[in-house]
C-alpha positions as CSV (number, residue, x, y, z in Angstrom):
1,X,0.0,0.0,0.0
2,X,1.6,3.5,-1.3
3,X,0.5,6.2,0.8
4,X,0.2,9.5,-0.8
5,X,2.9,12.1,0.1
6,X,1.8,15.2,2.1
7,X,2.7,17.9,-0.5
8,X,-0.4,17.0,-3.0
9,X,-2.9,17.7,-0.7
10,X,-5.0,20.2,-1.6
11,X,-3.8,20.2,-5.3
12,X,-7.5,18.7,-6.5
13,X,-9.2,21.9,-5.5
14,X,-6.7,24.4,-7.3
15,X,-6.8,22.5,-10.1
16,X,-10.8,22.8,-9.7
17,X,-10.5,26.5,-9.6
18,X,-8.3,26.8,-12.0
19,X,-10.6,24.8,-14.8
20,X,-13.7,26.9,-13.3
21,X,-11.7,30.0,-14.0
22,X,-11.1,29.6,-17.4
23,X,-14.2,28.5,-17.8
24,X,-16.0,31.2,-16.6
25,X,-13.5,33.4,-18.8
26,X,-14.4,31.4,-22.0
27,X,-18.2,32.4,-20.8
28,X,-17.6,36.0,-20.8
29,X,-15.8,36.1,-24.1
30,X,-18.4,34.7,-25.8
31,X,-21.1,36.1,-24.0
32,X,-19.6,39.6,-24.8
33,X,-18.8,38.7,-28.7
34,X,-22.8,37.4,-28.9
35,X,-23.9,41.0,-27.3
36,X,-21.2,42.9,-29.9
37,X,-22.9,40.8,-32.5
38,X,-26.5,41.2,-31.4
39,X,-25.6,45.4,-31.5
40,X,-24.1,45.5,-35.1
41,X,-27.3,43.5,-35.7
42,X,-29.7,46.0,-34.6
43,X,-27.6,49.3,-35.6
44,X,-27.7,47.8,-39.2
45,X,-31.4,47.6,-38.8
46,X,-32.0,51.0,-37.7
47,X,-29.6,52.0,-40.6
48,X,-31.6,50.3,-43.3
49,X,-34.7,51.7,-41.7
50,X,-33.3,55.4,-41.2
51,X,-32.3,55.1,-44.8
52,X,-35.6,54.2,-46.1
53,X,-37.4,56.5,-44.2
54,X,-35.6,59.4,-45.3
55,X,-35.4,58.2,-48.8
56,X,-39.3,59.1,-49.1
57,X,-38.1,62.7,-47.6
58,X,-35.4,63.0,-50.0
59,X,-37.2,65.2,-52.1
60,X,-38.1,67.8,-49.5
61,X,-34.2,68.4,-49.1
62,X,-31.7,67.2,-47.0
63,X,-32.8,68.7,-43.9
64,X,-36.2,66.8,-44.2
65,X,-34.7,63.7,-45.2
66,X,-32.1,63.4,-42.6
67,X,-34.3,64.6,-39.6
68,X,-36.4,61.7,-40.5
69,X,-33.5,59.2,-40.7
70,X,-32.6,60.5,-37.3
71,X,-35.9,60.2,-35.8
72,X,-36.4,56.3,-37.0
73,X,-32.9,55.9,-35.7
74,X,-33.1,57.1,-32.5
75,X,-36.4,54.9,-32.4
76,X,-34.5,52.3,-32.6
77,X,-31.7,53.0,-29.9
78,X,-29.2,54.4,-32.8
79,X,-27.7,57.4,-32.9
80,X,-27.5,59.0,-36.7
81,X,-23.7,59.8,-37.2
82,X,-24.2,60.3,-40.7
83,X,-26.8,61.5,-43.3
84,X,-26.5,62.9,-46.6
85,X,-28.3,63.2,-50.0
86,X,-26.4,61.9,-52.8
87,X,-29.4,62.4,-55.7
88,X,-32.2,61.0,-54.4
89,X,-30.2,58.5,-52.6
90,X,-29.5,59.0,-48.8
91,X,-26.9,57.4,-47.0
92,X,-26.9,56.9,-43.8
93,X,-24.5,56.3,-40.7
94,X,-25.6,55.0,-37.6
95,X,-23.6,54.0,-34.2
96,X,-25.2,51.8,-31.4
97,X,-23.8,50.6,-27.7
98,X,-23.3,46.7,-27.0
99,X,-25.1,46.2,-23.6
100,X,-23.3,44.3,-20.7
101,X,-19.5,42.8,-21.5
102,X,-20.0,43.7,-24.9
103,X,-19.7,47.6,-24.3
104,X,-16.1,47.2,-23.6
105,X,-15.7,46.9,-27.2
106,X,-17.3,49.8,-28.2
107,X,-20.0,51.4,-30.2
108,X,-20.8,49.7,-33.3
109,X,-21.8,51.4,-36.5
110,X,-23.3,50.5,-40.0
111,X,-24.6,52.5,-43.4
112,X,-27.1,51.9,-45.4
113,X,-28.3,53.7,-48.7
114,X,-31.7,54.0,-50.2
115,X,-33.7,55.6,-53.2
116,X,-35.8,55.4,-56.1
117,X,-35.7,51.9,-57.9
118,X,-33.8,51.9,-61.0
119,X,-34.6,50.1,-64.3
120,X,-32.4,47.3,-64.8
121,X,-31.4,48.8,-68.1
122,X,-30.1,51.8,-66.1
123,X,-27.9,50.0,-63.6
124,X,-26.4,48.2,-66.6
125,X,-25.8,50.9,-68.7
126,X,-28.3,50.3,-71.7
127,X,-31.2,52.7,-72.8
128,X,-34.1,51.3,-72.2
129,X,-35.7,52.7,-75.4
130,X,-32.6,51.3,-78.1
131,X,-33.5,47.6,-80.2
């Protein structure tokens, strides 16, 4: 019978820890990348929509058209960092907050553009009207 020697006692529950540790680490790391992800999400969302809503402005100027993309924005918890007409296009830039670990990141932003349709003959070049 081999008796165990004095100096691993205790060495089980360090290891324990230790394994819980990084464990708990991987948890935030990922928990913090899903709420980065879930942020670019939504401020892509309330790009498209702050784009679209001031695309039916676009013709009462830019002032109209970007206080409307603001508006929809800020509606959905976005912050317009960015509007301008280009046409009847508007582009807009939004930036958003990650909520719990994923703040330490930072904001997150996206753009988004929106306008009249085109013909498909227009966006390839071709007159419509030509044989």
């Amino acid at each position: 019978m081999s008796a165990k020697p004095d100096d691993e006692r205790g060495s089980a529950s360090l290891w324990l820890l230790g394994v819980g540790l990084a464990v708990l680490t991987f948890a935030g790391a990922v928990a913090g990348a899903g709420s980065a992800l879930i942020a670019r999400h939504r401020a892509q969302a309330a790009a498209d929509l702050g784009a679209l809503a001031g695309a039916v402005r676009a013709g009462e100027g830019d002032d109209v058209a970007c206080d409307r993309a603001g508006r929809v924005a800020a509606a959905n918890d976005a912050r317009l960092v960015e509007c301008r007409l280009d046409g009847l296009d508007v582009v807009v830039g939004v930036e958003s907050d990650a909520a719990g670990l994923g703040r330490a990141a930072g904001p997150v932003r996206a753009w988004a553009r929106a306008g009249p349709a085109r013909s498909p003959a227009a966006i390839i070049g071709r007159d419509p009207d030509s044989p």
